[in-house]
PyMOL commands that place a pseudoatom at each C-alpha (Angstrom):
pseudoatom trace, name=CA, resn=UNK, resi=1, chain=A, elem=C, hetatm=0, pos=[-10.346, -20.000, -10.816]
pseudoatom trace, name=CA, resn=UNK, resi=2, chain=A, elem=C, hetatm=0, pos=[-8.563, -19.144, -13.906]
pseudoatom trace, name=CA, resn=UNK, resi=3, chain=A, elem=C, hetatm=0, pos=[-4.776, -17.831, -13.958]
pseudoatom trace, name=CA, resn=UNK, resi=4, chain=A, elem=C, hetatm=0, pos=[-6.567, -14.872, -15.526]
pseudoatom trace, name=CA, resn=UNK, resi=5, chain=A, elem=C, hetatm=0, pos=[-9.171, -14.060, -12.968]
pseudoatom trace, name=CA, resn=UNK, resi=6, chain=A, elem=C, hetatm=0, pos=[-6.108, -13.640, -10.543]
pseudoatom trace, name=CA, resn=UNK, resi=7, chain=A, elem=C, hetatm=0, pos=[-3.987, -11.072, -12.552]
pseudoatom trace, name=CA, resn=UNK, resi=8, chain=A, elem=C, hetatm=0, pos=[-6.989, -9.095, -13.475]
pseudoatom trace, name=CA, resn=UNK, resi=9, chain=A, elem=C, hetatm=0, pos=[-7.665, -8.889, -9.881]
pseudoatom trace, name=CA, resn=UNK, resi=10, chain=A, elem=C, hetatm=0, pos=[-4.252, -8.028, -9.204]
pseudoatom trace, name=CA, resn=UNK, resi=11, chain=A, elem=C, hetatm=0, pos=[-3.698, -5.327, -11.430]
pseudoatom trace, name=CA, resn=UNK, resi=12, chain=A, elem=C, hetatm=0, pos=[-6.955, -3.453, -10.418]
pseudoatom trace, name=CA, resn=UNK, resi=13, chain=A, elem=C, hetatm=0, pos=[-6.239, -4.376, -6.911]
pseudoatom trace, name=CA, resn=UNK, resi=14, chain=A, elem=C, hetatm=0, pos=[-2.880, -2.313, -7.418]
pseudoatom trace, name=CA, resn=UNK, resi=15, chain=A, elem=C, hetatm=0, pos=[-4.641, 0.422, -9.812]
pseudoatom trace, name=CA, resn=UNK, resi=16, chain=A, elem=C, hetatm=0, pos=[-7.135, 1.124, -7.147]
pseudoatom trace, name=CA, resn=UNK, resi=17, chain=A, elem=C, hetatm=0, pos=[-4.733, 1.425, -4.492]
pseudoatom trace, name=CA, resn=UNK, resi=18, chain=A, elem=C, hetatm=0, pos=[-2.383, 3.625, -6.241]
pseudoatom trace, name=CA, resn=UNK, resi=19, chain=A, elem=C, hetatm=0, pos=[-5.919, 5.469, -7.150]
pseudoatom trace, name=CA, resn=UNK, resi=20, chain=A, elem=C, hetatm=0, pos=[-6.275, 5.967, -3.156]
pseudoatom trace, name=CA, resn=UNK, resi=21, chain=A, elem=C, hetatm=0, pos=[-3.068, 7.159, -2.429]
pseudoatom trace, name=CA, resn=UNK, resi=22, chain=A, elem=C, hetatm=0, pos=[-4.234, 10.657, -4.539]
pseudoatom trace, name=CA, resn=UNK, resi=23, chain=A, elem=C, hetatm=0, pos=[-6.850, 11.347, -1.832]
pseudoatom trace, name=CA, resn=UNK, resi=24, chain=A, elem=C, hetatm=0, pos=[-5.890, 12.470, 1.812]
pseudoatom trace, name=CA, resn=UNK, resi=25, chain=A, elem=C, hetatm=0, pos=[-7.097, 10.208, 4.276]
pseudoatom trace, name=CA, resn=UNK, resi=26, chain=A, elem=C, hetatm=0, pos=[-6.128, 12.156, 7.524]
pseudoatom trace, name=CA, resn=UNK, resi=27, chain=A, elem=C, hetatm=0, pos=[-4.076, 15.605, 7.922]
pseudoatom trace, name=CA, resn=UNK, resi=28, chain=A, elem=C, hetatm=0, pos=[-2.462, 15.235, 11.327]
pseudoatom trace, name=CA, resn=UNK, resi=29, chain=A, elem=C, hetatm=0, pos=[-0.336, 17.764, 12.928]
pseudoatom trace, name=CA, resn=UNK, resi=30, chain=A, elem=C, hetatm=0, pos=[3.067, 18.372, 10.563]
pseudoatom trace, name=CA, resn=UNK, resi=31, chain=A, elem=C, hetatm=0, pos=[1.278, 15.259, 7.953]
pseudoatom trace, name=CA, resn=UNK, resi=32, chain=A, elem=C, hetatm=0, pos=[-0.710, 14.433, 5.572]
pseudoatom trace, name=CA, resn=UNK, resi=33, chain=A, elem=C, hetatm=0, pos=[-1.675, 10.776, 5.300]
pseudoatom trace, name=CA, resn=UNK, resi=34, chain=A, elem=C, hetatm=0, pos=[-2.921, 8.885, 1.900]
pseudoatom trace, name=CA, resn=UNK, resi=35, chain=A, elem=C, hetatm=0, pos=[-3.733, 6.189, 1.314]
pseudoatom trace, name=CA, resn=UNK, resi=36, chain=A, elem=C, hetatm=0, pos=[-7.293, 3.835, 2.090]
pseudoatom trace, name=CA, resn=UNK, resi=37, chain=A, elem=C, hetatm=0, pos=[-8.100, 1.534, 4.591]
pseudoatom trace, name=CA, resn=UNK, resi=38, chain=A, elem=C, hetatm=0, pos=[-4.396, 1.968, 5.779]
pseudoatom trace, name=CA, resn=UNK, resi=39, chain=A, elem=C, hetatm=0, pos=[-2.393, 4.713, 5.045]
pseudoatom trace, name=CA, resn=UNK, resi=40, chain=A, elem=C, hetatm=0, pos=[0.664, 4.125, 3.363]
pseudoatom trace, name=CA, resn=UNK, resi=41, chain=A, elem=C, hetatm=0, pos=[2.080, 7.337, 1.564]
pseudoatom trace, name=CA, resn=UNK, resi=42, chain=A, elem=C, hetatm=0, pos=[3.168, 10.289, 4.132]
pseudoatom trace, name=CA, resn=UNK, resi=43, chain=A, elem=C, hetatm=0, pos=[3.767, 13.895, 3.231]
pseudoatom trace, name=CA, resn=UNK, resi=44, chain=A, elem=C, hetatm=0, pos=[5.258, 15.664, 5.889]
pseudoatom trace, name=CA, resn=UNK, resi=45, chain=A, elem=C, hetatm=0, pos=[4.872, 19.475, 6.046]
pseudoatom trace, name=CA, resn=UNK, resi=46, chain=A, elem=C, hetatm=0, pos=[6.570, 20.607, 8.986]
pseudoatom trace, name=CA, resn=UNK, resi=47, chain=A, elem=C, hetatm=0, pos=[10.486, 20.665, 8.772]
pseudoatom trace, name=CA, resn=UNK, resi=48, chain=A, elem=C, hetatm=0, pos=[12.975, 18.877, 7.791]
pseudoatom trace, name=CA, resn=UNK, resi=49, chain=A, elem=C, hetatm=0, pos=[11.409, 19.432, 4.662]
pseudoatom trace, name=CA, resn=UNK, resi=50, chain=A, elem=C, hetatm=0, pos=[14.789, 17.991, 2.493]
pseudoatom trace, name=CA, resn=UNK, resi=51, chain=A, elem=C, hetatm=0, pos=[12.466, 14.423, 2.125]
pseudoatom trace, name=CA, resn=UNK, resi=52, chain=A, elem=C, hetatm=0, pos=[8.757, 15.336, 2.389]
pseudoatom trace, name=CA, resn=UNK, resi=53, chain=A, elem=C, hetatm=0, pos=[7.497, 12.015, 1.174]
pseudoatom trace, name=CA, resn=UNK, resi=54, chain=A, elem=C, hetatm=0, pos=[7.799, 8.746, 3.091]
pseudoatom trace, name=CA, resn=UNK, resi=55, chain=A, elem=C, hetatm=0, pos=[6.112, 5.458, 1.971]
pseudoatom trace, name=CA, resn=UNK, resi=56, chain=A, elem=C, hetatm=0, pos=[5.049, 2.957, 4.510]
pseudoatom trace, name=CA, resn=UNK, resi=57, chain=A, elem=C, hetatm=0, pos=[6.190, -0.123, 2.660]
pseudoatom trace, name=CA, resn=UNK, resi=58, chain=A, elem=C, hetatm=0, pos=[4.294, -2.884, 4.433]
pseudoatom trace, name=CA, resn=UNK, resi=59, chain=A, elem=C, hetatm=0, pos=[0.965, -0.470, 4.736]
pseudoatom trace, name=CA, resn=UNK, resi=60, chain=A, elem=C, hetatm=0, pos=[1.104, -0.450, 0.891]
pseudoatom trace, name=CA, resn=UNK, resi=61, chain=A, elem=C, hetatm=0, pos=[1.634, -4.246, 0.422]
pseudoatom trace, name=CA, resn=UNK, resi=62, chain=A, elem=C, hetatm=0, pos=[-1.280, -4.851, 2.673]
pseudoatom trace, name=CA, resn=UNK, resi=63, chain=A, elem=C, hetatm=0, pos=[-3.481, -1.852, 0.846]
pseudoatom trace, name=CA, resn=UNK, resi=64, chain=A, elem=C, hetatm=0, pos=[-3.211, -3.916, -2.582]
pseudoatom trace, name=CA, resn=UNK, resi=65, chain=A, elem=C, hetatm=0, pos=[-3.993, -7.244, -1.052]
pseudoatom trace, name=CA, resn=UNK, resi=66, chain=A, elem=C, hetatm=0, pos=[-6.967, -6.089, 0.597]
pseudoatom trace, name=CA, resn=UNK, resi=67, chain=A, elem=C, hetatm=0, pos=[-8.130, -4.459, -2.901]
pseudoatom trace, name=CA, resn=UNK, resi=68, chain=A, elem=C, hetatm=0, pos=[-7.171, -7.362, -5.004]
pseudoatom trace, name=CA, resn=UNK, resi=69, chain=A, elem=C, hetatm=0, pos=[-8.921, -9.673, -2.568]
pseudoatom trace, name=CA, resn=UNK, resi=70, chain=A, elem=C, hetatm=0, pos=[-12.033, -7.128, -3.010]
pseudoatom trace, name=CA, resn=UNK, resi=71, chain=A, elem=C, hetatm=0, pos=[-11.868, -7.329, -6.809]
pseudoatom trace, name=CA, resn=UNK, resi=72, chain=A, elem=C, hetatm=0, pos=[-11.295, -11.210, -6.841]
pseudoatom trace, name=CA, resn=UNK, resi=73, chain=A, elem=C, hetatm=0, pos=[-14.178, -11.481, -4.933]
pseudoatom trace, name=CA, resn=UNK, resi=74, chain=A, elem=C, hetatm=0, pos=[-16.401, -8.348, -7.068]
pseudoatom trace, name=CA, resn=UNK, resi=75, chain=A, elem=C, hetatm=0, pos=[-15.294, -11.127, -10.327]
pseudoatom trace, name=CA, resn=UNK, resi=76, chain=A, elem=C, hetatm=0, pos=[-16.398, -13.922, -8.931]
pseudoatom trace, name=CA, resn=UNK, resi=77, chain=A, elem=C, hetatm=0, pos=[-19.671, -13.102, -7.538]
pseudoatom trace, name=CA, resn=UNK, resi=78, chain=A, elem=C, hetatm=0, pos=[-19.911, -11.703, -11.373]
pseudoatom trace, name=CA, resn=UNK, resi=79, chain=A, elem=C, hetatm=0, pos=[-19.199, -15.060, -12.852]
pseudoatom trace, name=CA, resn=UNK, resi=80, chain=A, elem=C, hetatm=0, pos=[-21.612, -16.809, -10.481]
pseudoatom trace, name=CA, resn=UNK, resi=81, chain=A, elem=C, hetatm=0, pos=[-24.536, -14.411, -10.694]
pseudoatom trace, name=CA, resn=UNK, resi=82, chain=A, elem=C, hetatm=0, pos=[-24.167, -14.441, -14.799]
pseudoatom trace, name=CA, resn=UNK, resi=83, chain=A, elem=C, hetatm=0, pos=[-23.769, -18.344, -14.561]
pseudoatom trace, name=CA, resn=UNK, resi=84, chain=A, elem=C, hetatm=0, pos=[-27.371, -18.885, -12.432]
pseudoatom trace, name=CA, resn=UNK, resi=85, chain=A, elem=C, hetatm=0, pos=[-29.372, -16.757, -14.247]
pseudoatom trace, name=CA, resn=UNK, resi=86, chain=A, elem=C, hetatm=0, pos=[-28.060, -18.601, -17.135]
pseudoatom trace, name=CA, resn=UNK, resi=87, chain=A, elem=C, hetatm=0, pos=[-29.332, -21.730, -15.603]
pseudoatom trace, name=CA, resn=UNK, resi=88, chain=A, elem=C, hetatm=0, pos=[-32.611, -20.325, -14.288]
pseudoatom trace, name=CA, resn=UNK, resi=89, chain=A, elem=C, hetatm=0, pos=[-33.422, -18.804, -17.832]
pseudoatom trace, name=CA, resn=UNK, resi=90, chain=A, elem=C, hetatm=0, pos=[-32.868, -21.526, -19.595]
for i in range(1, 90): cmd.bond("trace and resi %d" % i, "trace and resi %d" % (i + 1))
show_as sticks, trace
zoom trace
């Protein structure tokens, strides 16, 4: 695949997982959780509220891999569909 194809991917992959983290996932007791399929931002709402937001590094990492790998795979399905009924039509 083209160099392209891959940083497309990549920066929808991250837009769409920066897109989930605006949505709460669950709302546990003294947390909110964002973030989709893992949760990787945290807003706490019990005390100590001095730092109510906590980002789960590795959760996040994982999140945009997962959506890149789902928008890699969205693009090249695309590609192939456009490219056989190209060759069936003609």
């Amino acid at each position: 695949m083209k160099r392209q194809t891959w940083i497309l991917a990549f920066g929808l992959g991250v837009i769409v997982t920066l897109a989930t983290g605006l949505l709460p996932t669950e709302i546990l007791m003294g947390a909110t959780h964002y973030g989709f399929p893992l949760s990787w931002l945290i807003r706490l709402t019990l005390p100590p509220e001095f730092d109510p937001w906590r980002i789960n590094t590795a959760n996040l990492i994982i999140d945009a891999t997962f959506w890149t790998a789902v928008i890699f795979l969205i693009i090249h399905l695309k590609k192939r569909i456009k490219i056989e009924r190209l060759i069936l039509s003609g």
